[in-house]
CHARMM internal coordinates of N, CA and C (Angstrom, degrees):
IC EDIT
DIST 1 N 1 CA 1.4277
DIST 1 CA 1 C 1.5266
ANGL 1 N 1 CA 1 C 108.55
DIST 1 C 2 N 1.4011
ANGL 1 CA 1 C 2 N 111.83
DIHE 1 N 1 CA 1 C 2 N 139.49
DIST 2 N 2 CA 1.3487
ANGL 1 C 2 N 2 CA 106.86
DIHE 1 CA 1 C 2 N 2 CA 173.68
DIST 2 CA 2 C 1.5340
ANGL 2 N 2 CA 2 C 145.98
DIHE 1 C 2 N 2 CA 2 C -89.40
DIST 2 C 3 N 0.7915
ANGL 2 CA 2 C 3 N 149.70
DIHE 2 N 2 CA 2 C 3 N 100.21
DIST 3 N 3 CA 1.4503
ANGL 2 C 3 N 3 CA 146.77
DIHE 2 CA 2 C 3 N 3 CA -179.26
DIST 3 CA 3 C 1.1429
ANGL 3 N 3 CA 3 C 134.38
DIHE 2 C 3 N 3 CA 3 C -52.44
DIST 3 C 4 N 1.5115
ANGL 3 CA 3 C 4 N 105.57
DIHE 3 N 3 CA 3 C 4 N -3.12
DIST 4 N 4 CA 1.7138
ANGL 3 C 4 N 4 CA 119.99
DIHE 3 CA 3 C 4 N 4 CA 177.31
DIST 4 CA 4 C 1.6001
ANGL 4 N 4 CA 4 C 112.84
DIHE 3 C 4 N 4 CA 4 C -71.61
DIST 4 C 5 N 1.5549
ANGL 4 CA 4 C 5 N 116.79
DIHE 4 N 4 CA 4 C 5 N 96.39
DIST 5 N 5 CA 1.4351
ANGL 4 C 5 N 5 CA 120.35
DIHE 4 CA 4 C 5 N 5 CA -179.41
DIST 5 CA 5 C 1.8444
ANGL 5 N 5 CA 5 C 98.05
DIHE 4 C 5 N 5 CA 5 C -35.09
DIST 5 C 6 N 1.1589
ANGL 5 CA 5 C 6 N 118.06
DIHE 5 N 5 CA 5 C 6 N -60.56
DIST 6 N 6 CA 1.6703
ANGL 5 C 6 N 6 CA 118.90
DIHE 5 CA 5 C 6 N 6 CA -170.45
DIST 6 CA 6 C 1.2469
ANGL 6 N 6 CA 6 C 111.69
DIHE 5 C 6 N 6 CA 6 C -40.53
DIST 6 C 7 N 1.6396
ANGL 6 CA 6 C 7 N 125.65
DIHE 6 N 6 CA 6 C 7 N -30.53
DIST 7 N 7 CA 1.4991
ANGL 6 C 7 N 7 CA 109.29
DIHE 6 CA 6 C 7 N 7 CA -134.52
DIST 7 CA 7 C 1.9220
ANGL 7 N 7 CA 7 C 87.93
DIHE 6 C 7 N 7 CA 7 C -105.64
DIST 7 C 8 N 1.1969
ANGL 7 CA 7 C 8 N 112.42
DIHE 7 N 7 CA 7 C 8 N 88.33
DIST 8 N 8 CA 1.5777
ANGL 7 C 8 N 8 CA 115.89
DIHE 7 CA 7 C 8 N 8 CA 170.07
DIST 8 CA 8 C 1.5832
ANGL 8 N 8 CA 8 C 133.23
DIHE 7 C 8 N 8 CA 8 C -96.78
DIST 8 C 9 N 1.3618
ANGL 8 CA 8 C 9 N 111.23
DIHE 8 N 8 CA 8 C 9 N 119.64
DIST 9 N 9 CA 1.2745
ANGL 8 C 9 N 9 CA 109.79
DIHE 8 CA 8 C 9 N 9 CA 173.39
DIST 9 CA 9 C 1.0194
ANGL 9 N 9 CA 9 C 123.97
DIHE 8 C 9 N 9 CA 9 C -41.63
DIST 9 C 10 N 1.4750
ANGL 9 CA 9 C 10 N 122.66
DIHE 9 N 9 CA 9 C 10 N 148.13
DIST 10 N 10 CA 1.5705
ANGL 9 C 10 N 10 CA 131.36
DIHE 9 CA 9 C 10 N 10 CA -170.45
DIST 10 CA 10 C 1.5053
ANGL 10 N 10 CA 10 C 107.18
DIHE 9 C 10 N 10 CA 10 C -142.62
DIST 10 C 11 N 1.0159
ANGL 10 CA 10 C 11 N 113.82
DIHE 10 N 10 CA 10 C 11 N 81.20
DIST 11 N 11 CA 1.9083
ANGL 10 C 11 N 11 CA 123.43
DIHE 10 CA 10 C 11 N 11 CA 166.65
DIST 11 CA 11 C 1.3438
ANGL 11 N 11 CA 11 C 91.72
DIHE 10 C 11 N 11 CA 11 C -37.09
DIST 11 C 12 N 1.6399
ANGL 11 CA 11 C 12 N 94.95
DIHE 11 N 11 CA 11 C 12 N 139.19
DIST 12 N 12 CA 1.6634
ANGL 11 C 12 N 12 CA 114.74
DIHE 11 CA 11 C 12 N 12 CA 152.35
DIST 12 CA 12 C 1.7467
ANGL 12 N 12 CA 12 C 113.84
DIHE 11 C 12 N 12 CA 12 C -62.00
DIST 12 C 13 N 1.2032
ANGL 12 CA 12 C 13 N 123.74
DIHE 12 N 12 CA 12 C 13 N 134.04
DIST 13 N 13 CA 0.9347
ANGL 12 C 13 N 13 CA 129.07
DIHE 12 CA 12 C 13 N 13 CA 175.70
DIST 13 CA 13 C 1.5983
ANGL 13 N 13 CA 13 C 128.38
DIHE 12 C 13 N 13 CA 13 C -98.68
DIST 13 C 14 N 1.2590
ANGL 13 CA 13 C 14 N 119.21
DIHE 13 N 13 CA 13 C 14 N 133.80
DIST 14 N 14 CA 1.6230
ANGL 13 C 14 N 14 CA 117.58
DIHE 13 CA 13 C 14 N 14 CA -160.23
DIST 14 CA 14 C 1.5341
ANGL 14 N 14 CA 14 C 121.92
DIHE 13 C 14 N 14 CA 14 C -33.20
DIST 14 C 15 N 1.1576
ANGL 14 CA 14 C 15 N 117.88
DIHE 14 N 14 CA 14 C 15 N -4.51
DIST 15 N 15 CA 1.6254
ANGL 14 C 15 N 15 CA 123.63
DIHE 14 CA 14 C 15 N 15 CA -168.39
DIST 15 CA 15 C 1.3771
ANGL 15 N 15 CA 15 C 98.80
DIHE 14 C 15 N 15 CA 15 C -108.90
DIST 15 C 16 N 1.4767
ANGL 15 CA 15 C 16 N 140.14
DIHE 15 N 15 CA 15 C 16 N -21.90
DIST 16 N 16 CA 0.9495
ANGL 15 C 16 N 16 CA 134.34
DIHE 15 CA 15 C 16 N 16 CA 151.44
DIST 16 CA 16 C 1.2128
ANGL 16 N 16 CA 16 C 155.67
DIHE 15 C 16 N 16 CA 16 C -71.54
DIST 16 C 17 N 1.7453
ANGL 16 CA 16 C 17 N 129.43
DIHE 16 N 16 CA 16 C 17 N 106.04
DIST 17 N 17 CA 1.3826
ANGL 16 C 17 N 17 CA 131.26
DIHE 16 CA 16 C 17 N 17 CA -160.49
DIST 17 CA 17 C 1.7491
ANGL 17 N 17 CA 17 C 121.67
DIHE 16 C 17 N 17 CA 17 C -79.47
DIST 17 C 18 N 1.1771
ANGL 17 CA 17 C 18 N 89.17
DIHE 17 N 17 CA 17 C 18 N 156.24
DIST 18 N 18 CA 1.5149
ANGL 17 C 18 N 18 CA 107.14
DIHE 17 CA 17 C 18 N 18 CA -154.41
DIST 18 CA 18 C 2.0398
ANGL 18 N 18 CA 18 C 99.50
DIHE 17 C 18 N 18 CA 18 C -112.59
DIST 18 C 19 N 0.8524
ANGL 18 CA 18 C 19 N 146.54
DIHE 18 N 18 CA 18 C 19 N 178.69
DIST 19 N 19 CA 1.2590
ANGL 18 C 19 N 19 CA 153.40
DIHE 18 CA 18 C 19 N 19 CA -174.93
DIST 19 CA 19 C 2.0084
ANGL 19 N 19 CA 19 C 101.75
DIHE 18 C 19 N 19 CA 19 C -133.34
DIST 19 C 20 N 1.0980
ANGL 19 CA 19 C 20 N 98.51
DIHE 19 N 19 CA 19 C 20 N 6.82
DIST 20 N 20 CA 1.7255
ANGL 19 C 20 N 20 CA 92.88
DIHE 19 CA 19 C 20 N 20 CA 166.80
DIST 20 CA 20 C 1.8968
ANGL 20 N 20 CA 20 C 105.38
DIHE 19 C 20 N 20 CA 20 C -89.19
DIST 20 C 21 N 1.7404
ANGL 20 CA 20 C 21 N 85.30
DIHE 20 N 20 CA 20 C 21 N 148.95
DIST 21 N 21 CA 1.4350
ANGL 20 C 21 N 21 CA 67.23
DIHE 20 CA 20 C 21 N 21 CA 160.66
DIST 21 CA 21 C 1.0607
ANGL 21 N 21 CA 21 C 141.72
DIHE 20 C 21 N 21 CA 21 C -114.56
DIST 21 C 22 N 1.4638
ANGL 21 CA 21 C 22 N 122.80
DIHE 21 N 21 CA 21 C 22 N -177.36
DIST 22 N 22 CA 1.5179
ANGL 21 C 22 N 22 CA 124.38
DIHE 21 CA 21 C 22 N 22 CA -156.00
DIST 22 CA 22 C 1.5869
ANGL 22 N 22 CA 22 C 97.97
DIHE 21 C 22 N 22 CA 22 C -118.47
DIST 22 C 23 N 1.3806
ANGL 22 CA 22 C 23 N 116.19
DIHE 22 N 22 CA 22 C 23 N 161.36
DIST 23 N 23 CA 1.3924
ANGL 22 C 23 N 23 CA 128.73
DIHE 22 CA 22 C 23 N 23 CA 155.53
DIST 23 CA 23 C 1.7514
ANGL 23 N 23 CA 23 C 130.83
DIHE 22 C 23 N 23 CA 23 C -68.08
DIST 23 C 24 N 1.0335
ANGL 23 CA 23 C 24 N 82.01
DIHE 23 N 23 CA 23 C 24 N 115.06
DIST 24 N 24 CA 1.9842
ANGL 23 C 24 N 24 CA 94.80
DIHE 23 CA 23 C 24 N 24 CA 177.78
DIST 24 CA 24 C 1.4941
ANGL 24 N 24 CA 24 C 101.85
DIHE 23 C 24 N 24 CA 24 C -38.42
DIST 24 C 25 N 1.0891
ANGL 24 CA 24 C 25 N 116.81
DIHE 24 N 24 CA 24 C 25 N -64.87
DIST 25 N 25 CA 1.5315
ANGL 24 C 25 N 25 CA 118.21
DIHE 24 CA 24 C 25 N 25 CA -155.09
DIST 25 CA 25 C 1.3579
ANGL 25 N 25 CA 25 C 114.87
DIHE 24 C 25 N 25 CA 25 C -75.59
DIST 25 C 26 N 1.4826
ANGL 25 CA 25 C 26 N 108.76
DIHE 25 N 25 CA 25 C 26 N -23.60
DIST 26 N 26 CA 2.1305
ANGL 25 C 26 N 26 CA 96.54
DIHE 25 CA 25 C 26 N 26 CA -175.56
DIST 26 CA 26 C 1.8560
ANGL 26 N 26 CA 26 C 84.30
DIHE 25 C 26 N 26 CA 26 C -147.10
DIST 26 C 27 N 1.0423
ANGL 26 CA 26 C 27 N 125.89
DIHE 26 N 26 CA 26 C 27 N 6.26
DIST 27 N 27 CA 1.7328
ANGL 26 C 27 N 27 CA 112.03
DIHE 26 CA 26 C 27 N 27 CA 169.53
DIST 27 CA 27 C 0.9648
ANGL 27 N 27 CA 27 C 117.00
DIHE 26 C 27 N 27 CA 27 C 80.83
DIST 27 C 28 N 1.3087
ANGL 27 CA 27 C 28 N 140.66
DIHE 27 N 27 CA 27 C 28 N 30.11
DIST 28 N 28 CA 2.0006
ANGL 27 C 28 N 28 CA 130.32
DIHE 27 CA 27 C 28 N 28 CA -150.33
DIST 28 CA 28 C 2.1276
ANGL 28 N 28 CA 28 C 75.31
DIHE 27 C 28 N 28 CA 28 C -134.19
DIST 28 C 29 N 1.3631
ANGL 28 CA 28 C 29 N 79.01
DIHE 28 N 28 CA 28 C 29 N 139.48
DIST 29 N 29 CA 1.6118
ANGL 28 C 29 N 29 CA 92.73
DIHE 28 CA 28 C 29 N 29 CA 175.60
DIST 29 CA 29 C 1.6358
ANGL 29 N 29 CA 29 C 128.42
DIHE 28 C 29 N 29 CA 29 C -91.36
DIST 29 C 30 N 1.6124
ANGL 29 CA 29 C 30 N 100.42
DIHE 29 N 29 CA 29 C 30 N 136.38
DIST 30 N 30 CA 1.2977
ANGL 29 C 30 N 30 CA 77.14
DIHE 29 CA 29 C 30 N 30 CA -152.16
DIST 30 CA 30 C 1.6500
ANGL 30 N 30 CA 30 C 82.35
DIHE 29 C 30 N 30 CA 30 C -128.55
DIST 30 C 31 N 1.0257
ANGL 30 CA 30 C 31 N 133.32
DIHE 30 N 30 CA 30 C 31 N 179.87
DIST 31 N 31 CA 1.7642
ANGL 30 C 31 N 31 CA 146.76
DIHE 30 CA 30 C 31 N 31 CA -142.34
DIST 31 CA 31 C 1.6246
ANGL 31 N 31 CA 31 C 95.58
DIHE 30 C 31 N 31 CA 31 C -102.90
DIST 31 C 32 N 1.6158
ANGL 31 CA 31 C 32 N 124.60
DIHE 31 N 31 CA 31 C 32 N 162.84
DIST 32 N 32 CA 1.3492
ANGL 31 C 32 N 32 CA 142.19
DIHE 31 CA 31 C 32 N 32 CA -146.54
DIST 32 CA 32 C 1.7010
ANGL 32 N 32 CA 32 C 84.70
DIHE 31 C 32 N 32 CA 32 C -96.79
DIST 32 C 33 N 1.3035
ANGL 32 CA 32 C 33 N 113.93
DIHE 32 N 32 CA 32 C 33 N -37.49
DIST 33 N 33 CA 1.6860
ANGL 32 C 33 N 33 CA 111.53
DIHE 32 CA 32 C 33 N 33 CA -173.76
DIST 33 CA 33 C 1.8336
ANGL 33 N 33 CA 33 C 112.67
DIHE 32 C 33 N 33 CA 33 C -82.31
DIST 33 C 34 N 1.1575
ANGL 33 CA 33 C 34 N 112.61
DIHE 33 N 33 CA 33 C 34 N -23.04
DIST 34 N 34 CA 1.0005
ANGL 33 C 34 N 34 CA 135.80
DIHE 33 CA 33 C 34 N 34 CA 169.15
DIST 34 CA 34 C 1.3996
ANGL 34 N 34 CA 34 C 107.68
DIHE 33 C 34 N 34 CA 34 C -51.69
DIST 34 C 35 N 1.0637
ANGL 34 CA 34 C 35 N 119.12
DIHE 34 N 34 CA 34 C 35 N -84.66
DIST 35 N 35 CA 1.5799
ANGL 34 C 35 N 35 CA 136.40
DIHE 34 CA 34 C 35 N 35 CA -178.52
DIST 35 CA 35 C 1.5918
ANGL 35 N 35 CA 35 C 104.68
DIHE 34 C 35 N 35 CA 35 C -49.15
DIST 35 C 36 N 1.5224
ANGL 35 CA 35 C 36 N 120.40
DIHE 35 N 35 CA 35 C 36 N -50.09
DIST 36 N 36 CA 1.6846
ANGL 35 C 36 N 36 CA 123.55
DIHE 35 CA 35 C 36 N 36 CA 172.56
DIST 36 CA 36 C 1.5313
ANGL 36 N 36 CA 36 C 115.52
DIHE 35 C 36 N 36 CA 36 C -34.95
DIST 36 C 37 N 1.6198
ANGL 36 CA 36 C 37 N 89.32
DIHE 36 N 36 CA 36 C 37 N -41.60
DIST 37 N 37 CA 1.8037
ANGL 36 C 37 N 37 CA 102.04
DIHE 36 CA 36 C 37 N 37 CA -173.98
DIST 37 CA 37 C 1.2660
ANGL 37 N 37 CA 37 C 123.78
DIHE 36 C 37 N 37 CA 37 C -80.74
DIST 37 C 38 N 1.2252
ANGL 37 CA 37 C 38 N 115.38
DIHE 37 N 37 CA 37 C 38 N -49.52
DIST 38 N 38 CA 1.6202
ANGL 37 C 38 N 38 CA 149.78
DIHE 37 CA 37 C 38 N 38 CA -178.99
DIST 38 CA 38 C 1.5814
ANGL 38 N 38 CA 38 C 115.71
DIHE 37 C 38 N 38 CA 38 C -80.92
DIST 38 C 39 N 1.1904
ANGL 38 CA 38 C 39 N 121.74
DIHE 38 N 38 CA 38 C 39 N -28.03
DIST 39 N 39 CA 1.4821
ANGL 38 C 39 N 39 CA 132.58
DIHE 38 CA 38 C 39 N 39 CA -144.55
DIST 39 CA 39 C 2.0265
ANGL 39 N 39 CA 39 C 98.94
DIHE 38 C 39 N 39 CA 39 C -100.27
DIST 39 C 40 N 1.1118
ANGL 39 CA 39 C 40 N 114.05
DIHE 39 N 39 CA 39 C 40 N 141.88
DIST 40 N 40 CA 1.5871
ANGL 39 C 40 N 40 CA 103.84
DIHE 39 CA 39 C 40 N 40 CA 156.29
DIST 40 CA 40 C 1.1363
ANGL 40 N 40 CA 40 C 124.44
DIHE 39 C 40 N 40 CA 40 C -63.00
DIST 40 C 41 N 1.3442
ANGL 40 CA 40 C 41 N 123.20
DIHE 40 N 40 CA 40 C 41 N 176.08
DIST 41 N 41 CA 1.3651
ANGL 40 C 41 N 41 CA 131.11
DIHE 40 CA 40 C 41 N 41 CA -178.16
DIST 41 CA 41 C 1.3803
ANGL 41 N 41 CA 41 C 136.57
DIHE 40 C 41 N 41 CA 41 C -42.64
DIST 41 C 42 N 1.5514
ANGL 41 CA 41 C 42 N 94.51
DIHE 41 N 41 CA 41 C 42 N 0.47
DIST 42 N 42 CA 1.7006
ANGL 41 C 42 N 42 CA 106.63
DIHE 41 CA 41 C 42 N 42 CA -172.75
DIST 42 CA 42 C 1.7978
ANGL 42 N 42 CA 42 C 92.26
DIHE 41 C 42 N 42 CA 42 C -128.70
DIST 42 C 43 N 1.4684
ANGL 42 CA 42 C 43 N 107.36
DIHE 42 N 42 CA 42 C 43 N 8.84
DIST 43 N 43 CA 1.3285
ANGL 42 C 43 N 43 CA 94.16
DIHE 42 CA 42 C 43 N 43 CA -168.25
DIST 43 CA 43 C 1.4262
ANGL 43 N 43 CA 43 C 135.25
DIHE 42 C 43 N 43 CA 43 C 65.05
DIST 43 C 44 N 1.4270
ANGL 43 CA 43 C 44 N 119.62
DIHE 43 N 43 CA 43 C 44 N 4.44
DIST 44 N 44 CA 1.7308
ANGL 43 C 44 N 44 CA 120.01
DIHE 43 CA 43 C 44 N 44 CA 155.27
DIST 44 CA 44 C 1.7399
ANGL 44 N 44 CA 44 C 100.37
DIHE 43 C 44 N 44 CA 44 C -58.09
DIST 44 C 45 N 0.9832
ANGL 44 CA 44 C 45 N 90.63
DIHE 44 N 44 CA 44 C 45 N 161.80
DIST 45 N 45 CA 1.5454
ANGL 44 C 45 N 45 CA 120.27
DIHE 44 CA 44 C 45 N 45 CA -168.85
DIST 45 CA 45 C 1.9038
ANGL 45 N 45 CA 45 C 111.59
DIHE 44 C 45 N 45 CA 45 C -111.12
DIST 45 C 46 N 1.0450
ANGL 45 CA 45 C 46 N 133.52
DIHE 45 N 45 CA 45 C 46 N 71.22
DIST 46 N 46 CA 1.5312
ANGL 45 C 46 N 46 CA 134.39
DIHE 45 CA 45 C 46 N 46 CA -156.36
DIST 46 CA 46 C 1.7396
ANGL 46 N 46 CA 46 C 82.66
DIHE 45 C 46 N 46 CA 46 C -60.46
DIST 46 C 47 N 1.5459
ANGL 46 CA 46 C 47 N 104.51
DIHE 46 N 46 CA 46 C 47 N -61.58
DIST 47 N 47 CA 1.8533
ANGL 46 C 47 N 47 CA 106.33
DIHE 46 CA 46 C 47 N 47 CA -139.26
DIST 47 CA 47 C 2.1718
ANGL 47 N 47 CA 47 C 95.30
DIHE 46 C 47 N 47 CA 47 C -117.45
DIST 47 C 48 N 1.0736
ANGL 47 CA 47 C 48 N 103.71
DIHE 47 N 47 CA 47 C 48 N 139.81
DIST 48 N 48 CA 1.2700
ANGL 47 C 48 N 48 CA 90.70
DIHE 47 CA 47 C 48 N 48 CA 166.94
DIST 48 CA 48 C 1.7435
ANGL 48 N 48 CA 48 C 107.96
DIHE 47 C 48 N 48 CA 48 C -128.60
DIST 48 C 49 N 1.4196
ANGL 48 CA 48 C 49 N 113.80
DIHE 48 N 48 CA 48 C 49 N -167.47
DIST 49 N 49 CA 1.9031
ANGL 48 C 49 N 49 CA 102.38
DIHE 48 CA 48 C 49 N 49 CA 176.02
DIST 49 CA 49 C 1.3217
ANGL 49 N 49 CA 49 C 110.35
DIHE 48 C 49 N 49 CA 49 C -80.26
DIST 49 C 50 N 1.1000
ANGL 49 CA 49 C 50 N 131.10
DIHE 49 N 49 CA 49 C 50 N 9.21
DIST 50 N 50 CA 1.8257
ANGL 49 C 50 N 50 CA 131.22
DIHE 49 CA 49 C 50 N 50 CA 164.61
DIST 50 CA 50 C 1.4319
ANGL 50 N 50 CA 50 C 95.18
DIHE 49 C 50 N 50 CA 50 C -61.28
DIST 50 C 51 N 1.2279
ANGL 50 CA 50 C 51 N 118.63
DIHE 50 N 50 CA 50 C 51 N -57.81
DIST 51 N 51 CA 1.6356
ANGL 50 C 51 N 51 CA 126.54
DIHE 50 CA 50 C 51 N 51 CA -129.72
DIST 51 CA 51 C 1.5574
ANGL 51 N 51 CA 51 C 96.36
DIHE 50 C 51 N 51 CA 51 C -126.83
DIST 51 C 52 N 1.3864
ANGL 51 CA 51 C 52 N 142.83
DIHE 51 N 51 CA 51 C 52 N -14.24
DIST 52 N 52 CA 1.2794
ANGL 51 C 52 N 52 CA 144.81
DIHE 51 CA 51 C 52 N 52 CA -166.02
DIST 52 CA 52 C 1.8136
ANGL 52 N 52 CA 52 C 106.15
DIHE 51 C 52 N 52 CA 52 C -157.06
DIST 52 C 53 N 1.2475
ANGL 52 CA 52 C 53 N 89.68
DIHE 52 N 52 CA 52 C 53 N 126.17
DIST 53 N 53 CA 1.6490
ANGL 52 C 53 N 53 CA 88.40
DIHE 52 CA 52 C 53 N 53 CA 165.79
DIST 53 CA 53 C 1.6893
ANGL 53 N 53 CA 53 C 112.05
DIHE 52 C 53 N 53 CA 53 C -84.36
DIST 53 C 54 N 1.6019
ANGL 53 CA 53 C 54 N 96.11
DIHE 53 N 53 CA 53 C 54 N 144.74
DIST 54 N 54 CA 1.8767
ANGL 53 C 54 N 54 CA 115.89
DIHE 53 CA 53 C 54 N 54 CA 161.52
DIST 54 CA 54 C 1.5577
ANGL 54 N 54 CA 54 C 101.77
DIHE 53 C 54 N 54 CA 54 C 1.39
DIST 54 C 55 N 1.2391
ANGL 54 CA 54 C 55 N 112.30
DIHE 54 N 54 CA 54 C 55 N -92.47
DIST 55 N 55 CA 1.2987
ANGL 54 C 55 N 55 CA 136.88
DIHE 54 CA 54 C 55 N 55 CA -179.79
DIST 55 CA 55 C 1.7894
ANGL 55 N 55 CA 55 C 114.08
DIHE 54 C 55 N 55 CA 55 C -23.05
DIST 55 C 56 N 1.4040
ANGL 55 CA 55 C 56 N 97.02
DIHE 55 N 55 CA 55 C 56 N -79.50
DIST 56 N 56 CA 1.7997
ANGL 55 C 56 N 56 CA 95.62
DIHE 55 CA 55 C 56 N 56 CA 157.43
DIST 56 CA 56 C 1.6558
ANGL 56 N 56 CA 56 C 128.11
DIHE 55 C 56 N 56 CA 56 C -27.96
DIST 56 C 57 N 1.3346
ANGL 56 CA 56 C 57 N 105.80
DIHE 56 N 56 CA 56 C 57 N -75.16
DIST 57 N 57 CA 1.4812
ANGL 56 C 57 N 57 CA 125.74
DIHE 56 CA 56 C 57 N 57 CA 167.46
DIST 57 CA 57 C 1.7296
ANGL 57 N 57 CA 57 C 118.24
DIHE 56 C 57 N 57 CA 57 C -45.71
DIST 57 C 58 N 1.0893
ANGL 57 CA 57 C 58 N 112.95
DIHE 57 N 57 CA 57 C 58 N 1.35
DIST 58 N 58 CA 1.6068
ANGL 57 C 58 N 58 CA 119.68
DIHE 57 CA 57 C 58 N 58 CA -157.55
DIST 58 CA 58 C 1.4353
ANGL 58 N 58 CA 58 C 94.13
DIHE 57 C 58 N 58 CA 58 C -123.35
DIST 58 C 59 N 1.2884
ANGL 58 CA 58 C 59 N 117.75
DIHE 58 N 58 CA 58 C 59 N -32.43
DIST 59 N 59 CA 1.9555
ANGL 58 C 59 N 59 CA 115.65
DIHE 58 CA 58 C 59 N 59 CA -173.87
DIST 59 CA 59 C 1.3634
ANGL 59 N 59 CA 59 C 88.84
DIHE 58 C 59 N 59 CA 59 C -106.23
DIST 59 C 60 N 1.5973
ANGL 59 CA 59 C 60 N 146.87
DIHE 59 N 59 CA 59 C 60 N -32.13
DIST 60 N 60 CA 0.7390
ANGL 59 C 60 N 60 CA 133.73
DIHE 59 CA 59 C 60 N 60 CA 160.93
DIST 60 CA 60 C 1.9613
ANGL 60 N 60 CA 60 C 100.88
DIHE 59 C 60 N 60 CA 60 C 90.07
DIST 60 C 61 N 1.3555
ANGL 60 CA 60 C 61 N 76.67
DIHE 60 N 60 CA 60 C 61 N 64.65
DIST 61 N 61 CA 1.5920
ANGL 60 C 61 N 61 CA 118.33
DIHE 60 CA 60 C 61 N 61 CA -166.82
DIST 61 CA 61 C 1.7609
ANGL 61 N 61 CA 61 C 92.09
DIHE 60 C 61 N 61 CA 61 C -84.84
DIST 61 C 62 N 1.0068
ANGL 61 CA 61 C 62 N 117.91
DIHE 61 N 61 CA 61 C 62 N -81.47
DIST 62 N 62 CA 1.6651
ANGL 61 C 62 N 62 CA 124.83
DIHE 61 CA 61 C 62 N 62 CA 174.50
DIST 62 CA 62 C 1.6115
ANGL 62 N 62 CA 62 C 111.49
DIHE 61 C 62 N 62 CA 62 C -48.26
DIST 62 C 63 N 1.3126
ANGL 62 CA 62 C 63 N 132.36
DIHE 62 N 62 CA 62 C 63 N 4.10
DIST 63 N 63 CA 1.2350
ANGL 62 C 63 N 63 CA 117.00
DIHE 62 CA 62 C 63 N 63 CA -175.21
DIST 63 CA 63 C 1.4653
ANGL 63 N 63 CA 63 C 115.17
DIHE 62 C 63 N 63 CA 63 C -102.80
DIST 63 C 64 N 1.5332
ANGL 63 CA 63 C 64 N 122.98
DIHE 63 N 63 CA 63 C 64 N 109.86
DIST 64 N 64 CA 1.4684
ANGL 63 C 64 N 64 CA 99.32
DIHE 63 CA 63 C 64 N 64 CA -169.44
DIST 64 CA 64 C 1.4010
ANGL 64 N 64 CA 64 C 131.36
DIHE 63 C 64 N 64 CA 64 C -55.71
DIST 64 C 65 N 1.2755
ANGL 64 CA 64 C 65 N 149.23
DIHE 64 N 64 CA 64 C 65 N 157.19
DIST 65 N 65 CA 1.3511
ANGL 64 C 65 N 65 CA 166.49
DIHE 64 CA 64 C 65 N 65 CA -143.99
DIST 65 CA 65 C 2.1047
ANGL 65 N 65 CA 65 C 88.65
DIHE 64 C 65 N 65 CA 65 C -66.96
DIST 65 C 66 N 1.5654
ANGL 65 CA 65 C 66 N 96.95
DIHE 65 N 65 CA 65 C 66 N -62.98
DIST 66 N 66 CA 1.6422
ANGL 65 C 66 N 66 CA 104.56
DIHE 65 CA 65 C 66 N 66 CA -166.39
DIST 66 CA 66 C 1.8068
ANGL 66 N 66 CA 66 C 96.63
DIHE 65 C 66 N 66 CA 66 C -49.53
DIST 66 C 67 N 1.3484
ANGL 66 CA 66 C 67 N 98.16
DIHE 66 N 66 CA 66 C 67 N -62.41
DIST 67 N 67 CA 1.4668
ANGL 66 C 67 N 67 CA 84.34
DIHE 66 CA 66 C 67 N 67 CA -174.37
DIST 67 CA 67 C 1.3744
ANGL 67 N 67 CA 67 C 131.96
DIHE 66 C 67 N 67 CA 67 C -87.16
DIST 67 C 68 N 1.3145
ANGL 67 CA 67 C 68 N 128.47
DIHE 67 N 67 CA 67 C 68 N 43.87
DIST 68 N 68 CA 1.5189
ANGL 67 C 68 N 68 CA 148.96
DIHE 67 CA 67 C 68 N 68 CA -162.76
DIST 68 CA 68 C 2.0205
ANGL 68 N 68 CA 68 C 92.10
DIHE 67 C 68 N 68 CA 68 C -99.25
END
COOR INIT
IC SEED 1 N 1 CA 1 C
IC BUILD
C-alpha cells in the first residue's frame, strides 16, 4: 500500500470505454469467460442474467438463427 499523499486513485468514469464485453440486449458488461460460454460463435453476448435467465442463455434462445 502506498503512502504517497500524491499518488490518488482515479475511477474510470461513465464516458469512458472499456474493451470488455458487453451485452447486446440491455448493455451491462459482462467478463471475457462469460461471453466464451454464453456468447455465439464470435463471442457477442445477445442475453446476460440482468435481462435473461440461466435457462434462456443456455439454449441460446436470444441468439439469432444466422449467428447460431
Amino acid at each position: 500500500m502506498s503512502t504517497d499523499p500524491s499518488a490518488n486513485w482515479t475511477p474510470m468514469t461513465s464516458g469512458q470505454q472499456t474493451t470488455a464485453p458487453r451485452c447486446v440486449n440491455c448493455g451491462n458488461q459482462v467478463t471475457r469467460q462469460f461471453s466464451r460460454v454464453f456468447g455465439d460463435n464470435r463471442d457477442v453476448v445477445h442475453a446476460c442474467p440482468d435481462c435473461a435467465t440461466y435457462r434462456e442463455m443456455k439454449t441460446s434462445d436470444f441468439i439469432p438463427e444466422e449467428a447460431r
